[in-house]
Backbone as JSON Lines, residues from 0, in Angstrom:
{"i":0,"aa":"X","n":[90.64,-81.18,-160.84],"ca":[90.96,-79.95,-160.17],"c":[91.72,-79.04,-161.11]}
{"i":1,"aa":"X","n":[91.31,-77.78,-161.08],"ca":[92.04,-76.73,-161.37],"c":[93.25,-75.95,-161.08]}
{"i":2,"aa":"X","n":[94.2,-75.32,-161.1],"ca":[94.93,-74.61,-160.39],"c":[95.47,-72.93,-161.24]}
{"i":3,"aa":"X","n":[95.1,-72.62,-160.62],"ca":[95.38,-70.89,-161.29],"c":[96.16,-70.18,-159.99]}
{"i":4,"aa":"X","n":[97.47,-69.69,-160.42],"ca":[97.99,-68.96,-159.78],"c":[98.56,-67.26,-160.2]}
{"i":5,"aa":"X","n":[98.54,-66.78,-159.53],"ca":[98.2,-64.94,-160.08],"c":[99.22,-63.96,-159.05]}
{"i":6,"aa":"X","n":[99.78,-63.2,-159.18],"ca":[100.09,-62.25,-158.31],"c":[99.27,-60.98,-158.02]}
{"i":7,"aa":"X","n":[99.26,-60.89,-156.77],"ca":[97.73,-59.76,-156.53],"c":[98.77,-58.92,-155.46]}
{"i":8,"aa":"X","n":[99.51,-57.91,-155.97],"ca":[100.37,-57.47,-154.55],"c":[100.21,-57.31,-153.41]}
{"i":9,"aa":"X","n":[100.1,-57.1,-152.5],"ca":[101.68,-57.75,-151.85],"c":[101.34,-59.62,-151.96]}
{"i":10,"aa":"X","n":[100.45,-59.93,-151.92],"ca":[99.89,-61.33,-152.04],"c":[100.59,-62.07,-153.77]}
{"i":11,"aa":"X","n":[100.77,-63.71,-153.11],"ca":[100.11,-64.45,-154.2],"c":[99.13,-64.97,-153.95]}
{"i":12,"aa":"X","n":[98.35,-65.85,-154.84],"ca":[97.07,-65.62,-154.82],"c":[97.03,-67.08,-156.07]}
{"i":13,"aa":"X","n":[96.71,-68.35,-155.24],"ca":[96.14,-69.72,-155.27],"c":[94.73,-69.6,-155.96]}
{"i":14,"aa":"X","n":[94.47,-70.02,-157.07],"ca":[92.59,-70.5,-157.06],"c":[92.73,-71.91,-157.41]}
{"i":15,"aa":"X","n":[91.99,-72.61,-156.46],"ca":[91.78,-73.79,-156.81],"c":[90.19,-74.12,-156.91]}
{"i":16,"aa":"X","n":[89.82,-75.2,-158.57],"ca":[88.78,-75.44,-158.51],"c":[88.29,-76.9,-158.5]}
{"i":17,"aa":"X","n":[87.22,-77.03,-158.57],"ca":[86.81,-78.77,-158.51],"c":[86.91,-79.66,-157.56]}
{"i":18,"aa":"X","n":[87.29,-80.7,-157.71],"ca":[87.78,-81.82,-156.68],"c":[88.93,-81.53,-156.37]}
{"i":19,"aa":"X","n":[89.11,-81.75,-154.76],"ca":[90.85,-81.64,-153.9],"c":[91.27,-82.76,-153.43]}
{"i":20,"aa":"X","n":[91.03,-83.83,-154.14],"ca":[90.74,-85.11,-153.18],"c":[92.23,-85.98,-153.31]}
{"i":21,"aa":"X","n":[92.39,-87.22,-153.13],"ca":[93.62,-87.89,-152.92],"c":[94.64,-88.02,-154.27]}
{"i":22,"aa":"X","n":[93.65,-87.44,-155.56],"ca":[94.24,-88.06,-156.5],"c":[95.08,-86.56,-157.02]}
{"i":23,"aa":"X","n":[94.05,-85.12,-156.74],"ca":[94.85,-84.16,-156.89],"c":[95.28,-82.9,-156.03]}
{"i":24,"aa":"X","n":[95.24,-83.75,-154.89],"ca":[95.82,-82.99,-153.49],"c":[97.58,-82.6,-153.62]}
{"i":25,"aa":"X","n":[98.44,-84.04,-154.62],"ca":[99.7,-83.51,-154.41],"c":[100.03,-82.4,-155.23]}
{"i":26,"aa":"X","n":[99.29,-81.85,-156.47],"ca":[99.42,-80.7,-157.13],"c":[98.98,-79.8,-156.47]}
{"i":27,"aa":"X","n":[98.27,-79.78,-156.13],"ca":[97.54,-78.31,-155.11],"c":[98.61,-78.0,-153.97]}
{"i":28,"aa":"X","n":[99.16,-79.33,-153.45],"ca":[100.24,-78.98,-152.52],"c":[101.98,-78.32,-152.71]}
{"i":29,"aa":"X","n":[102.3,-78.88,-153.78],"ca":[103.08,-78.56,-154.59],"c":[103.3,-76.74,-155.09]}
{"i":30,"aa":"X","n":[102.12,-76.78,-155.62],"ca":[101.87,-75.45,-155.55],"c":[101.45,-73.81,-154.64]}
{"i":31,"aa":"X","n":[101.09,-75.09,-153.56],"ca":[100.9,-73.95,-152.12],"c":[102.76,-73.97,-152.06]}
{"i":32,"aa":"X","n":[103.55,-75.11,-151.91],"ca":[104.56,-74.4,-151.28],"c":[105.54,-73.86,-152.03]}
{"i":33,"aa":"X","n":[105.06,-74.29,-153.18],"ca":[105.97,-73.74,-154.57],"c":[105.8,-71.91,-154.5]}
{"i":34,"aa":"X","n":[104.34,-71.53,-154.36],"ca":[104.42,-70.34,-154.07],"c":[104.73,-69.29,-152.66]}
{"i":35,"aa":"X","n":[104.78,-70.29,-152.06],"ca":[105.21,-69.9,-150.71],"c":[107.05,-69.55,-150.88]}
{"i":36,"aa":"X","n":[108.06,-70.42,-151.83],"ca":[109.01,-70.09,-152.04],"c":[109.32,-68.79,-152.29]}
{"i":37,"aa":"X","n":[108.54,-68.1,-152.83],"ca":[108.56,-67.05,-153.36],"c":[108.62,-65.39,-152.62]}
{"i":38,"aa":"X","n":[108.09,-65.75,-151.04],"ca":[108.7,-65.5,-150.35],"c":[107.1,-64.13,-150.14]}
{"i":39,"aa":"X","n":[106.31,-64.31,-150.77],"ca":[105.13,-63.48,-150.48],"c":[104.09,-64.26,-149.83]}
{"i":40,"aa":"X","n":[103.21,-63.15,-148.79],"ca":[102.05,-63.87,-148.59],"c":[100.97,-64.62,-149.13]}
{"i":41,"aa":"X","n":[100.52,-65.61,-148.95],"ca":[99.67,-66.29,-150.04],"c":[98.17,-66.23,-149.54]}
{"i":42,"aa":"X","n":[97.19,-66.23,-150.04],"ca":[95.97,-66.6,-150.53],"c":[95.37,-67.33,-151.26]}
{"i":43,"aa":"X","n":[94.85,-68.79,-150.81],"ca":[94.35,-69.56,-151.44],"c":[92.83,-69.52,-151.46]}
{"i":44,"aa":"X","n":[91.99,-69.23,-152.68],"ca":[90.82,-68.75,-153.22],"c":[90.4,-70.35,-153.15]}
{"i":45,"aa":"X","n":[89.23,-70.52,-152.27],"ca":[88.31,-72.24,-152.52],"c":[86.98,-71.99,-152.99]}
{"i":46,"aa":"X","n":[86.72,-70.56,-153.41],"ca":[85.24,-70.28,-153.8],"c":[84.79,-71.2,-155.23]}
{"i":47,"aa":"X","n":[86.0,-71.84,-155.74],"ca":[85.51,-72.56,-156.63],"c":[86.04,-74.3,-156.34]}
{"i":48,"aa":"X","n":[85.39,-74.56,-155.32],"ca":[86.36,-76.31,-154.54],"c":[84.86,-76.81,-154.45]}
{"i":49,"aa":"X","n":[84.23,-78.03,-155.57],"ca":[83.5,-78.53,-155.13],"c":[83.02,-79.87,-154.48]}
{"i":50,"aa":"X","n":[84.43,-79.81,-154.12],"ca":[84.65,-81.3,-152.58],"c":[85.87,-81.07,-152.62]}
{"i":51,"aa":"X","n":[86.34,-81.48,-150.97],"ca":[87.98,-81.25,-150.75],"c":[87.64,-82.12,-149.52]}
{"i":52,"aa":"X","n":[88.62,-83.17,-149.92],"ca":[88.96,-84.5,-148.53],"c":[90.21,-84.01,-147.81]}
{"i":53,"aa":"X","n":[90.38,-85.24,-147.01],"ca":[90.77,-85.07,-145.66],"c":[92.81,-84.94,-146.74]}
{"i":54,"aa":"X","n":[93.09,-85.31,-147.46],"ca":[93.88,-84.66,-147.8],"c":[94.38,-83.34,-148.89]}
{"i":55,"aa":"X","n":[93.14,-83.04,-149.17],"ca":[93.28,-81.6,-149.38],"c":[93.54,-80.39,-148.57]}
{"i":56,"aa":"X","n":[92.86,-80.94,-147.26],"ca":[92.81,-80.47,-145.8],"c":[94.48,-80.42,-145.62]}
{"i":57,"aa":"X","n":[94.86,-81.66,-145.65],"ca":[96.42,-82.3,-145.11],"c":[97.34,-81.1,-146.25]}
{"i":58,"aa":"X","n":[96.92,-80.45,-147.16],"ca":[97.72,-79.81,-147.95],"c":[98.01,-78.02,-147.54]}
{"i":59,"aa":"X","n":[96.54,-77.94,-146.9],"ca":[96.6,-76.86,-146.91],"c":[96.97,-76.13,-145.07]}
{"i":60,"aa":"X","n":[97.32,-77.44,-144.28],"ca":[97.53,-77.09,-143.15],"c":[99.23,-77.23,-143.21]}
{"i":61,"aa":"X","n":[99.88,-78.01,-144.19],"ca":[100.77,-78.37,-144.67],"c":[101.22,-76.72,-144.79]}
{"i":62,"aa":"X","n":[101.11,-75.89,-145.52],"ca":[101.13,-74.73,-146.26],"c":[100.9,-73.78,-145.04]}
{"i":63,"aa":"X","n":[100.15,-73.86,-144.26],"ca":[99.82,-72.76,-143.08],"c":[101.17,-73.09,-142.08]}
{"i":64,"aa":"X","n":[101.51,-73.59,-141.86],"ca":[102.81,-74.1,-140.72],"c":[103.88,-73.76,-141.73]}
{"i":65,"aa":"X","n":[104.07,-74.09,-142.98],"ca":[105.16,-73.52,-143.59],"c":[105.37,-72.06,-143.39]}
{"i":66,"aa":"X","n":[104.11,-71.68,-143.74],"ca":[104.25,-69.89,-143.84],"c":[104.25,-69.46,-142.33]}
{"i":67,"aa":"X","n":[103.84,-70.07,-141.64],"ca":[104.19,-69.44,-140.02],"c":[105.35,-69.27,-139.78]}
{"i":68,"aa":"X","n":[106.68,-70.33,-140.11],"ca":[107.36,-70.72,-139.97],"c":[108.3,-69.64,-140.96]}
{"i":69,"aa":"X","n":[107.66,-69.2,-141.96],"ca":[108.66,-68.04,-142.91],"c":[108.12,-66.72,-142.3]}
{"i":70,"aa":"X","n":[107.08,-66.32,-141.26],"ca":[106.83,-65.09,-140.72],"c":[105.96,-64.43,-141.62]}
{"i":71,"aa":"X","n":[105.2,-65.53,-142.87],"ca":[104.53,-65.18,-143.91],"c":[103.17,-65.31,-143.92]}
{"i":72,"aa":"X","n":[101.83,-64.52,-144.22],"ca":[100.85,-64.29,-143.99],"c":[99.78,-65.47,-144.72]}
{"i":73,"aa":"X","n":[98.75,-66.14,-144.16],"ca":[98.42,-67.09,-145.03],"c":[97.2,-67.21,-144.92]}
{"i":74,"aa":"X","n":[96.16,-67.21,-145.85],"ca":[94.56,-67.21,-145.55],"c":[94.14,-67.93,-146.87]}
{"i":75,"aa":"X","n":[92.54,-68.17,-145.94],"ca":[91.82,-68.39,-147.5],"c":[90.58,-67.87,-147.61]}
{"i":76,"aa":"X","n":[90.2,-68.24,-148.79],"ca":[89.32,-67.15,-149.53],"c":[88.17,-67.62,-149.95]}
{"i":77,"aa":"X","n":[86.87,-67.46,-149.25],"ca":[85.65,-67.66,-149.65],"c":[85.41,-69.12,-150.01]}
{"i":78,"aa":"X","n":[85.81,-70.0,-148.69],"ca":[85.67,-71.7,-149.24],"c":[84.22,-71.67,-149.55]}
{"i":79,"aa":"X","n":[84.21,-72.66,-150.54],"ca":[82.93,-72.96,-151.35],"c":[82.38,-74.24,-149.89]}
{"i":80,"aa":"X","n":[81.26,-74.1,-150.25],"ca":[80.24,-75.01,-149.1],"c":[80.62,-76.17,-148.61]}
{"i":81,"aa":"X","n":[81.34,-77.15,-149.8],"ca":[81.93,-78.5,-149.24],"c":[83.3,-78.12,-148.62]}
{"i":82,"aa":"X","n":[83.9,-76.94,-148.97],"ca":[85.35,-77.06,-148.4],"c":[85.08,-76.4,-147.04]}
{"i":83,"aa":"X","n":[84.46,-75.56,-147.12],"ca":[83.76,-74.77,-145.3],"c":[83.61,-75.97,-144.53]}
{"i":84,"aa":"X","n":[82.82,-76.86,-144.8],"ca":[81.97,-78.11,-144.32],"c":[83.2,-78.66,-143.63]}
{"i":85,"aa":"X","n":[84.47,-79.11,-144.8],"ca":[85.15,-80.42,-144.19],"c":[85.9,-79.34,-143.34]}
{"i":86,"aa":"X","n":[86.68,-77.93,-143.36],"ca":[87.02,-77.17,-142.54],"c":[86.57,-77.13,-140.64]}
{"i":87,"aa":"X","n":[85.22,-77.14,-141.05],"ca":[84.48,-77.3,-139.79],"c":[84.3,-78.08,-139.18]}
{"i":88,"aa":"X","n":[84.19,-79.5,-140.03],"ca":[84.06,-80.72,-139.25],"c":[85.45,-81.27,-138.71]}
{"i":89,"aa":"X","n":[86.84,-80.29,-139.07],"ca":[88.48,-80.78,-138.36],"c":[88.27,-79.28,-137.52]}
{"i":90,"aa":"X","n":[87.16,-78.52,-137.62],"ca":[87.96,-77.59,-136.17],"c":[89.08,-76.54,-136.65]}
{"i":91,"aa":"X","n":[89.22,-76.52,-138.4],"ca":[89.92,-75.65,-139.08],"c":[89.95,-74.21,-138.98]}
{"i":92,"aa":"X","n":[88.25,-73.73,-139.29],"ca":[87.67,-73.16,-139.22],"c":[88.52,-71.64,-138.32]}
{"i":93,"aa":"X","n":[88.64,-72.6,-137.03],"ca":[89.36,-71.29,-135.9],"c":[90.51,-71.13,-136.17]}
{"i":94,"aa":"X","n":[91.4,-72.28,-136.67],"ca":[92.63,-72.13,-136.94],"c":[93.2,-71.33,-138.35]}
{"i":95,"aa":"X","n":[92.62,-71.22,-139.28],"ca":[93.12,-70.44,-140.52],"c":[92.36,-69.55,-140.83]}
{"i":96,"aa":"X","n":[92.98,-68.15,-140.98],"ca":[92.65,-66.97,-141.32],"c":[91.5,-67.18,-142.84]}
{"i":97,"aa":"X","n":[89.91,-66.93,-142.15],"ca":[89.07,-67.28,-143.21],"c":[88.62,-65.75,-143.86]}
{"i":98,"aa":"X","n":[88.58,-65.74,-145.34],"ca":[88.09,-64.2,-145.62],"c":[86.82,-64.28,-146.3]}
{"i":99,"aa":"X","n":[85.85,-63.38,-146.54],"ca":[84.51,-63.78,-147.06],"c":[84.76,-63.58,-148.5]}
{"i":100,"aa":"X","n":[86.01,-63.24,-149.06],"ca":[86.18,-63.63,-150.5],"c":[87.45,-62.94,-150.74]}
{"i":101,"aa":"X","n":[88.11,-62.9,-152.06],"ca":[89.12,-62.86,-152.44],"c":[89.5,-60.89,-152.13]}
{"i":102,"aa":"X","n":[88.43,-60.5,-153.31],"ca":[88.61,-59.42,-153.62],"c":[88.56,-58.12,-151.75]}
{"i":103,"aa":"X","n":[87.91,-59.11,-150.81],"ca":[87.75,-58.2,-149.51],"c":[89.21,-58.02,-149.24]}
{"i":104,"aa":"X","n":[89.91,-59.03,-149.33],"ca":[90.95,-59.2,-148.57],"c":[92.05,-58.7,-148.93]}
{"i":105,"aa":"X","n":[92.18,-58.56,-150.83],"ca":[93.08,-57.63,-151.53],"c":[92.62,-56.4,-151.05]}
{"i":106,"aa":"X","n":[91.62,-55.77,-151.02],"ca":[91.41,-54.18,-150.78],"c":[92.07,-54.2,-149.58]}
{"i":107,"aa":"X","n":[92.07,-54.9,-148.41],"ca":[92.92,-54.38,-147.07],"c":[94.47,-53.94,-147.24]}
{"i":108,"aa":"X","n":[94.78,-55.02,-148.65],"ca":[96.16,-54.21,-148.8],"c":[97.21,-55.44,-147.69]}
């Protein structure tokens, strides 16, 4: 797995690529709330996630309850096909703010 993190104002702005699976779920998590410290809304980009298990899942719902909890805005961005998939098959889907890609969601500002 990859991890690229960026400031995109008012947003930060997560890309994660490759595998999300048990072995590098605690970095990906680490880094959702590492940037969540920071006290801006985040965006985590999955257009490049080509499998994400049930604790990659566990990381990023991890990260959505944090930021609820700071009154902080939290979405993601154009999950790639396997991460949509496992999204849908927990019922995620309704629960986290999904965008059809990165760049839509910066233009709203």
């Amino acid at each position: 797995m990859n991890i690229e993190t960026r400031d995109s104002p008012p947003f930060r702005v997560i890309l994660l690529s490759g595998d999300v699976d048990l072995h590098s779920s605690p970095q990906a998590r680490q880094s959702i709330l590492d940037s969540l410290k920071t006290g801006k809304p985040l965006l985590v980009d999955l257009s490049g996630v080509s499998y994400m298990d049930s604790s990659g899942v566990a990381s990023l719902v991890e990260g959505y309850q944090t930021a609820r909890k700071q009154g902080l805005e939290f979405g993601l961005a154009a999950p790639a096909g396997p991460a949509m998939s496992v999204l849908k098959l927990a019922r995620l889907d309704k629960v986290f703010p999904i965008h059809a890609s990165l760049e839509e969601r910066l233009a709203r500002g």
